[in-house]
C-alpha positions in Angstrom: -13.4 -25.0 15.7 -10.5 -22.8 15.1 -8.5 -22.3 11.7 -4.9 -22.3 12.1 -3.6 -22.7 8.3 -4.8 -22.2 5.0 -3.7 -23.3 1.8 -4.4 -21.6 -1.3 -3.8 -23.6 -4.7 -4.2 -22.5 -8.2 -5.1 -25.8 -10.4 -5.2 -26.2 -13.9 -7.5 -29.2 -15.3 -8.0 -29.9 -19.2 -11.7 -30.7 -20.0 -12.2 -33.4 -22.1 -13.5 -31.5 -24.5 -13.8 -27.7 -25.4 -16.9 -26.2 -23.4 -18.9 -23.2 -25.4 -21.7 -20.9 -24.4 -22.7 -17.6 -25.2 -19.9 -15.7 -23.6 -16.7 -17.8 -24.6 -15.0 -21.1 -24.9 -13.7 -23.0 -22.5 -10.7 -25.9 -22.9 -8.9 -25.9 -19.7 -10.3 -25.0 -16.2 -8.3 -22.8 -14.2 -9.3 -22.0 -10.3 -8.8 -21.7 -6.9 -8.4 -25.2 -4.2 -8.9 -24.3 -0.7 -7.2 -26.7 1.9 -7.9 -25.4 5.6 -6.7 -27.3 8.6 -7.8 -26.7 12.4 -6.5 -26.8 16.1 -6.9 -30.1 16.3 -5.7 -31.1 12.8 -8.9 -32.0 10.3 -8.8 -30.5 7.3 -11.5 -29.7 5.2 -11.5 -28.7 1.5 -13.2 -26.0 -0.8 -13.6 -24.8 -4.2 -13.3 -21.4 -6.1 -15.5 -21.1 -9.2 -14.7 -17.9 -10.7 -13.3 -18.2 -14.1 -10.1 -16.6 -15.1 -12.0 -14.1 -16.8 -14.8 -12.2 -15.6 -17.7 -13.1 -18.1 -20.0 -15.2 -16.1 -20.1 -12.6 -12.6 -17.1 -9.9 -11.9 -15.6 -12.3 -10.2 -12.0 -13.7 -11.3 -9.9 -16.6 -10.1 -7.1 -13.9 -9.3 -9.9 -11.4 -7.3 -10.6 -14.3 -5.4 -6.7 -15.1 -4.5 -7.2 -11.5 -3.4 -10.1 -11.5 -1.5 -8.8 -14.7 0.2 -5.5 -13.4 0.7 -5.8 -9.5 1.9 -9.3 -9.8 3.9 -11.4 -12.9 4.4 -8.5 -15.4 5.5 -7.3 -12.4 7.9 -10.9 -12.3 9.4 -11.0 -16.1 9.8 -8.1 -17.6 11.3 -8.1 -18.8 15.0 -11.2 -17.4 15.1 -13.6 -19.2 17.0 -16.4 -21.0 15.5 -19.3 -22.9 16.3 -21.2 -23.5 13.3 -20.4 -22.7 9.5 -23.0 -19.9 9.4 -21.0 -17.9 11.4 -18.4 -17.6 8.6 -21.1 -15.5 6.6 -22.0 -13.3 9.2 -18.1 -12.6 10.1 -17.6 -12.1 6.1 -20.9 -9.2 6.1 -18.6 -6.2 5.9 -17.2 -7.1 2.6 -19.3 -6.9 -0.1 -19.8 -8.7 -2.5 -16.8 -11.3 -3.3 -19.5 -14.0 -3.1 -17.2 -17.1 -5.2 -14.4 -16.1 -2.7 -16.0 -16.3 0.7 -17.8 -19.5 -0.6 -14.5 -21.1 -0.9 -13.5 -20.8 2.3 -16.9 -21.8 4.1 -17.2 -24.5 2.2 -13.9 -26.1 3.8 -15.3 -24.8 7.2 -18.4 -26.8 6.3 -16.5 -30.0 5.6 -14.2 -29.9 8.8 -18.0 -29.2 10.8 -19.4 -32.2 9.2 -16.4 -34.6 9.8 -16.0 -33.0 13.7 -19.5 -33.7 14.2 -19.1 -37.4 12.3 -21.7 -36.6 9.7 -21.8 -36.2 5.9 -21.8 -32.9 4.6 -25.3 -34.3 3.3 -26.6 -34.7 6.9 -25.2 -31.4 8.4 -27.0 -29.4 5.8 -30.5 -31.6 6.7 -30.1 -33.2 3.2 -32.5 -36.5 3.0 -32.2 -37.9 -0.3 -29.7 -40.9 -0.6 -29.6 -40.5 -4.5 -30.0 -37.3 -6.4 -31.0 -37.1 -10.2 -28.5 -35.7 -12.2 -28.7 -33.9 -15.7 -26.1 -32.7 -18.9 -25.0 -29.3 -19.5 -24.2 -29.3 -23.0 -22.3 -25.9 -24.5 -23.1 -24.7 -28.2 -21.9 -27.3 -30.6 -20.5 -26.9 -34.2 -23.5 -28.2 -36.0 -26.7 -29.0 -34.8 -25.8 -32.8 -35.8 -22.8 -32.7 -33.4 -25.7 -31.4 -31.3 -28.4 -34.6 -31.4 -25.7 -36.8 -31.6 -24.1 -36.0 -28.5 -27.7 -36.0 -26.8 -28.4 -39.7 -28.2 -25.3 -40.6 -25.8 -26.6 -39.1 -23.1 -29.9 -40.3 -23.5 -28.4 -43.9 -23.6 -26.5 -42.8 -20.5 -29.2 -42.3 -18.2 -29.2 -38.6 -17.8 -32.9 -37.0 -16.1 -32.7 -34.0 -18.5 -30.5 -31.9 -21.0 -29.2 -28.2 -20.9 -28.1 -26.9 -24.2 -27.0 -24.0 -24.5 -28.4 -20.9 -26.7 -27.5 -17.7 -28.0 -28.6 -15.4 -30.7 -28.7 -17.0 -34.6 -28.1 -20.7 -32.3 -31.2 -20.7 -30.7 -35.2 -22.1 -32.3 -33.8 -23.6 -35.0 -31.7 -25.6 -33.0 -34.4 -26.7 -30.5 -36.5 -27.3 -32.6 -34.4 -29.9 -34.2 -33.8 -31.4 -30.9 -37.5 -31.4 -29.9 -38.6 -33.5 -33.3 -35.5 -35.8 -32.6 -37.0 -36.0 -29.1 -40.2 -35.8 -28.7 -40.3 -36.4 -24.6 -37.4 -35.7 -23.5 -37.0 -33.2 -21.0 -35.4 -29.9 -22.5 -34.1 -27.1 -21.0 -32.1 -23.9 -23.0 -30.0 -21.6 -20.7 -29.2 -18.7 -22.5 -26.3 -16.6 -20.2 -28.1 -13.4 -20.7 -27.9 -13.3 -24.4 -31.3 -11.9 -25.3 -33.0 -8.4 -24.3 -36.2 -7.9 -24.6 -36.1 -6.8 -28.2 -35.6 -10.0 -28.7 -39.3 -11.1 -27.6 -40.6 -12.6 -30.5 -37.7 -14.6 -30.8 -38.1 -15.8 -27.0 -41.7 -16.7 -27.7 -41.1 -18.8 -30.6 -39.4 -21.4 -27.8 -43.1 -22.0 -26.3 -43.4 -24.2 -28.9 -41.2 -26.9 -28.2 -42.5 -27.9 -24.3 -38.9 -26.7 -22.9 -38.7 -27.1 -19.0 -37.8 -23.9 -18.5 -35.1 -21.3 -20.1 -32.5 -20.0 -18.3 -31.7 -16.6 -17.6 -32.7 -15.3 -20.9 -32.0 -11.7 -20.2 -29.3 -9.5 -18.5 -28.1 -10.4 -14.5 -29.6 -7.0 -13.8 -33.0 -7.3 -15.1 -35.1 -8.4 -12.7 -38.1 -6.1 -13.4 -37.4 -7.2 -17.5 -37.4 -10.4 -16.6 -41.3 -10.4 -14.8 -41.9 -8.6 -18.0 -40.9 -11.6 -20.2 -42.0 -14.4 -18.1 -45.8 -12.3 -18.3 -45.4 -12.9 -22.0 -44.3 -16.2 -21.9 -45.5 -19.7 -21.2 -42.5 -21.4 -20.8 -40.9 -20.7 -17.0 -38.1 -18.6 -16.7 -35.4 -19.9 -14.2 -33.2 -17.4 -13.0 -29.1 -18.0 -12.8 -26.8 -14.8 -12.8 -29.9 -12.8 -11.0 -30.2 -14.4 -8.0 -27.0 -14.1 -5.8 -28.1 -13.9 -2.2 -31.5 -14.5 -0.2 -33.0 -11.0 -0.6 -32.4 -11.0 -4.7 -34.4 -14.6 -4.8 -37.2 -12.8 -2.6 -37.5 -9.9 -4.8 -37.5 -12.1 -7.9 -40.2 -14.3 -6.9 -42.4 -11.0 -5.2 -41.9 -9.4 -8.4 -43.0 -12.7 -10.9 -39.7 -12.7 -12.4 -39.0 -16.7 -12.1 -40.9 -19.5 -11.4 -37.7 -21.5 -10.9 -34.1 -20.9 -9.5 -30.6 -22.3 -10.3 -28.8 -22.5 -6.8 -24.9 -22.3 -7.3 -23.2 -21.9 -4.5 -20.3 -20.3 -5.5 -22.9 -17.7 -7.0 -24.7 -17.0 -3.7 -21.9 -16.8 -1.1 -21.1 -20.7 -0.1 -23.9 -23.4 1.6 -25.1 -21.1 4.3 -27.0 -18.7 2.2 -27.8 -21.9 -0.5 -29.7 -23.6 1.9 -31.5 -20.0 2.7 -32.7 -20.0 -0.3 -33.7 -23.2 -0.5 -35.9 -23.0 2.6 -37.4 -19.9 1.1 -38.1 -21.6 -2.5 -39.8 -24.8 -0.5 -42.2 -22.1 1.4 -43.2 -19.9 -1.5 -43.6 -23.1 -3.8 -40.5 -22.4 -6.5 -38.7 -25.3 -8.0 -34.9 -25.1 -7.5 -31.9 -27.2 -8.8 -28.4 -27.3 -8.6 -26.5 -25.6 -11.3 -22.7 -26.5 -12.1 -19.1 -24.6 -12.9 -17.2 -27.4 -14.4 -16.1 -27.8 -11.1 -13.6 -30.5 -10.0 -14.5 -33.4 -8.1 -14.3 -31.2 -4.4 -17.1 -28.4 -5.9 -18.6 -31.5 -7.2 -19.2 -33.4 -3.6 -20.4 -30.1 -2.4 -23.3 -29.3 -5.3 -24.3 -33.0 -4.1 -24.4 -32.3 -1.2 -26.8 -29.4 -1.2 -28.3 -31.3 -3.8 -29.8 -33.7 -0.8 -31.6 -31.3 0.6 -35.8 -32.0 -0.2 -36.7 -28.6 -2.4 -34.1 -29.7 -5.2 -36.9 -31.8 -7.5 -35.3 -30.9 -10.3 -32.1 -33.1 -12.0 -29.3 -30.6 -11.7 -25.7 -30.1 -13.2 -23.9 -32.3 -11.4 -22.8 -34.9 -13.6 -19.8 -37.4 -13.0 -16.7 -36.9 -13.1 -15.5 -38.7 -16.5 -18.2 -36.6 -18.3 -15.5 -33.3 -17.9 -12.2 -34.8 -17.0 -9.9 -37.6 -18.2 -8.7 -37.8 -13.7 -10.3 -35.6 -11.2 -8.4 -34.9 -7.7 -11.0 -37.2 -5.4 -11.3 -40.8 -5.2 -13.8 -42.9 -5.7 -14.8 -40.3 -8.6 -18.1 -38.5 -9.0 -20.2 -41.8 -10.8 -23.4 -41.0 -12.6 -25.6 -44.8 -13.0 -28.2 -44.3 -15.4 -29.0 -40.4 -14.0 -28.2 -40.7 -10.5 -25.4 -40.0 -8.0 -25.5 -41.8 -5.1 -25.3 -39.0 -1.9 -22.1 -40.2 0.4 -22.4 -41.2 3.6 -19.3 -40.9 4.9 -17.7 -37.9 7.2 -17.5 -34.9 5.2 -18.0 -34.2 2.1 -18.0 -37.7 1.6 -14.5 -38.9 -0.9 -11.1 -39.0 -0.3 -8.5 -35.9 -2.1 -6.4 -37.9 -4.1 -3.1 -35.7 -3.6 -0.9 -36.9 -5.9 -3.3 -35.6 -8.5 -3.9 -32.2 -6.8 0.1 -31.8 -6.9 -0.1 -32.7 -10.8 -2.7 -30.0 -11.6 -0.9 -27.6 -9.5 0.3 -24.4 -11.4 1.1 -22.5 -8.1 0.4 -22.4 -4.0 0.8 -20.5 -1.2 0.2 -21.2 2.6 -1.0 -19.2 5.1 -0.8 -19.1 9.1 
């Protein structure tokens, strides 16, 4: 496999409805589609998560454009490949950049998967034929809004809910939800609000039989982290922490996490996913699939990885119609009662629906 062009496109999608955590609100989704093409014409397709701003890693949509542009597309094309791992080992000398380079091996991945006529499922050893699915819900207005919304999704079929925490929005709240729901399964993510001042505060959540809560304190704090999860009897499952292999080792050696949320965007792209994945199956730590609001590409991608044996816990990866009013694949992304049903088809599984990618299109540029 050789790349011989590259297409970079900035899309702008609406969400349905305004998305809130603890760092900011989102009402439109801005980011980077990847469109690469080979010697012998197959074209495969990836997906930029980093925000417009950098308030979930340092990464931006723009640093990516620049990444892409000035050093990991120049390192890439008509080079020869043999397998998509190699794109992470020709990336090593730049550090860092992890959303960038993921959005490029992920469209190496799918041209791989359709050359070698499997799903993007198969190539990565996925087994499952279904995958259960949860809801990400951001920080509502009222805690009514809150249980309402989570009645829907109940009816829905959805495995689990994520709602979404931060400081002066956090027991009260799931506590409400818990006596609304007595056995439903609850997680909070908090984005790194808390610190550990805020301990007795963090405690007060053991009450409510919470799955686990996610990454509580700062991306940095490992070693506060094993500190917390000692004091603590609900599990701690790190997000922002864990961005390679050797950061998911330390975490684990250290007792910092009993579970992990696997983005691949966060990590570096599928190759070092499915790393830590095999690593997280041999020490015995639950992992699942987080989400970015990602469009229906990223989408096929996180269920993708999401086939793979180790992910026992319902992740992000709703469908489509639960962010957007039309996504850029066909068929959509369709959740039945908390499932997706894994693709079997060549790649990663849909059709790009172009007309829509051309709609959503704020600006492009092709390289060679």
């Amino acid at each position: 496999m050789k790349l011989t062009e590259i297409t970079i496109r900035h899309l702008q999608m609406k969400l349905k409805s305004p998305f809130a955590t603890s760092f900011g609100t989102l009402e439109n989704r801005d980011f980077l589609l990847l469109e690469a093409k080979d010697e012998s014409g197959t074209i495969g397709w990836g997906e930029s998560v980093a925000f417009r701003a950098p308030w979930y890693t340092e990464e931006t949509m723009m640093t990516n454009w620049h990444m892409l542009e000035d050093f990991l597309i120049p390192l890439l094309l008509n080079k020869e490949l043999q397998h998509p791992d190699e794109v992470r080992d020709t990336f090593s000398p730049i550090r860092k950049n992890n959303m960038a380079k993921s959005a490029i091996e992920g469209a190496v991945w799918d041209i791989y998967a359709q050359q070698t006529n499997q799903s993007l499922a198969a190539a990565l050893g996925g087994k499952s034929e279904q995958i259960e699915v949860g809801i990400s819900i951001g920080i509502q207005p009222t805690t009514d809004d809150l249980i309402q919304l989570v009645h829907g999704y109940v009816k829905e079929g959805y495995k689990r809910m994520k709602v979404k925490i931060k400081p002066g929005k956090d027991v009260e709240v799931i506590r409400a939800l818990r006596e609304h729901f007595p056995d439903l399964p609850i997680m909070a993510d908090a984005n790194s609000a808390y610190s550990l001042k805020d301990l007795d505060t963090l405690k007060q959540l053991d009450e409510f039989n919470l799955m686990m809560i996610e990454q509580p304190l700062a991306s940095e704090d490992i070693i506060d982290h094993a500190k917390l999860q000692k004091e603590l009897e609900t599990p701690i499952c790190l997000d922002e922490s864990i961005n390679s292999l050797e950061d998911a080792r330390k975490a684990v050696e250290l007792g910092s996490t009993k579970v992990i949320n696997v983005k691949i965007g966060r990590v570096g792209g599928l190759s070092e996913a499915k790393k830590i994945h095999d690593y997280c199956a041999e020490k015995g730590i639950s992992v699942w699939c987080g989400g970015m609001l990602e469009s229906g590409i990223g989408r096929a991608h996180n269920i993708a990885l999401t086939s793979l044996p180790n992910f026992t816990l319902p992740g992000d990866t709703s469908g489509s119609d639960r962010y957007w009013e039309k996504d850029i694949i066909a068929p959509e992304v369709i959740a039945n009662n908390g499932y997706i049903t894994v693709p079997k088809k060549a790649g990663i599984g849909y059709e790009i629906d172009r007309e829509a990618v051309d709609a959503f299109t704020v600006s492009k540029k092709h390289y060679r």
